[in-house]
C-alpha positions in Angstrom: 122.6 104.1 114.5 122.5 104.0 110.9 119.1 101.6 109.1 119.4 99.6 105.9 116.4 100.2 103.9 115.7 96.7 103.0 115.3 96.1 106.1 113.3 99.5 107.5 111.8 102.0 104.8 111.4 105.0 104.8 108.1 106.9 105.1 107.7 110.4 103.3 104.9 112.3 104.5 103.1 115.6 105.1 104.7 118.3 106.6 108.5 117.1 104.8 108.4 114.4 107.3 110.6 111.7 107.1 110.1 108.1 109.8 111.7 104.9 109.6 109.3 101.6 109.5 108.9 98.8 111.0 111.0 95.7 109.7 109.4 94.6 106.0 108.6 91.2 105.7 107.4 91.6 101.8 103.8 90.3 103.1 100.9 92.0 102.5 99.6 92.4 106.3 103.0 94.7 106.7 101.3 96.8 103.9 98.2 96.9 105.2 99.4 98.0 108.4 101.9 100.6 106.4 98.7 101.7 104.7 96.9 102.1 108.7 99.4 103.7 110.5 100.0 106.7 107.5 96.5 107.0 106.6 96.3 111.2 107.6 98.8 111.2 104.8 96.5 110.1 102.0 98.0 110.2 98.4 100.7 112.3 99.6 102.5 110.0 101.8 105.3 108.1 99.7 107.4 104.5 100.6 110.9 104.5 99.8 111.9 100.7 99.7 114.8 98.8 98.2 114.7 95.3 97.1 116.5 93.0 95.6 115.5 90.4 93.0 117.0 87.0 91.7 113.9 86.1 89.6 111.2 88.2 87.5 108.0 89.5 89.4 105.1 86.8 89.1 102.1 89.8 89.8 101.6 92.9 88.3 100.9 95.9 90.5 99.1 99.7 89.8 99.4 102.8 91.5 96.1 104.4 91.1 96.4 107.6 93.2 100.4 108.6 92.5 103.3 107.9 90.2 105.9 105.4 91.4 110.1 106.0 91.0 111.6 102.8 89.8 115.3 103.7 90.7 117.9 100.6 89.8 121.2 100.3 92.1 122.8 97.1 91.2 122.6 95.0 88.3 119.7 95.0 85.5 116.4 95.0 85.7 113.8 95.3 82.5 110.3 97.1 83.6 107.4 96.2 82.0 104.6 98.8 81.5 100.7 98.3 80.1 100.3 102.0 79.5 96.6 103.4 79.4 96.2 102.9 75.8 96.9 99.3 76.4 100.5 99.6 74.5 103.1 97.2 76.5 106.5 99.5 77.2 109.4 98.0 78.1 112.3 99.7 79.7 115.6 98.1 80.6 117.5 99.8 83.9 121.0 99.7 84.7 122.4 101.2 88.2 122.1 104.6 88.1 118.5 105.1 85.8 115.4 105.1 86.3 112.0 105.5 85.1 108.4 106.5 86.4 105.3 104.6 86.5 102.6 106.9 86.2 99.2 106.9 88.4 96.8 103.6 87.0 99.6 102.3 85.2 100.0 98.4 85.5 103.8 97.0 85.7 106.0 94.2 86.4 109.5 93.7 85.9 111.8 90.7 84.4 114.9 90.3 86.2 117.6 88.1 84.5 120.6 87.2 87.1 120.1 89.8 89.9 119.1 93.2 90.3 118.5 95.8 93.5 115.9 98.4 92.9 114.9 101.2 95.1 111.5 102.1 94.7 109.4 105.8 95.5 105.8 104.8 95.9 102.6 106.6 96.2 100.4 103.4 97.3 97.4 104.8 98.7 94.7 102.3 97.0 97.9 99.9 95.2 95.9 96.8 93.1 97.9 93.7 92.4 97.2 90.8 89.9 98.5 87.4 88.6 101.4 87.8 85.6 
């Protein structure tokens, strides 16, 4: 039976292992748990995640430990980067492209309409704050 990853992601890990997750419900207690139940992975375990946006994030987020695909699928989305040097970096995504957030790297994202992106994250150690 086939999965829709918006529903279940995917977890990359050790070994070229591949598992299907538990239902997301976009909370941070799913991560946490994520973040538990793949911990002999450390920084190389990876989430592959799809979502789909109708407004622009209100947080931004940092990878500290891995770099981050930002893949879009359906409409347009603009990411947002503060690079290291404190320069702001803004990338706009159709379907098809994407770009990379590297390790320590805050981002957010402005959506205008609707977009879908599919997203390759290393998120051992992930820090979120206000936009």
């Amino acid at each position: 039976m086939p999965n829709r990853l918006e529903i279940n992601p995917i977890h990359l890990g050790m070994g070229a292992t591949a598992e299907v997750e538990p239902q997301i419900t976009g909370g941070m207690e799913w991560y946490a748990d994520y973040g538990a139940r793949h911990s002999d992975d450390g920084i190389e375990g990876r989430l592959v995640s799809m979502y789909r946006f109708a407004e622009s994030w209100d947080v931004w987020e940092m990878h500290p430990k891995g770099a981050e695909v930002v893949l879009c699928t359906e409409g347009e989305i603009t990411l947002i980067q503060k690079m290291t040097d404190g320069i702001l970096q803004s990338t706009p995504l159709s379907a098809g492209e994407y770009v990379i957030n590297p390790p320590g790297v805050w981002h957010t994202a402005d959506v205008e309409g609707s977009a879908t992106a599919v997203f390759i994250t290393a998120g051992e150690g992930t820090e979120h704050r206000a936009r």
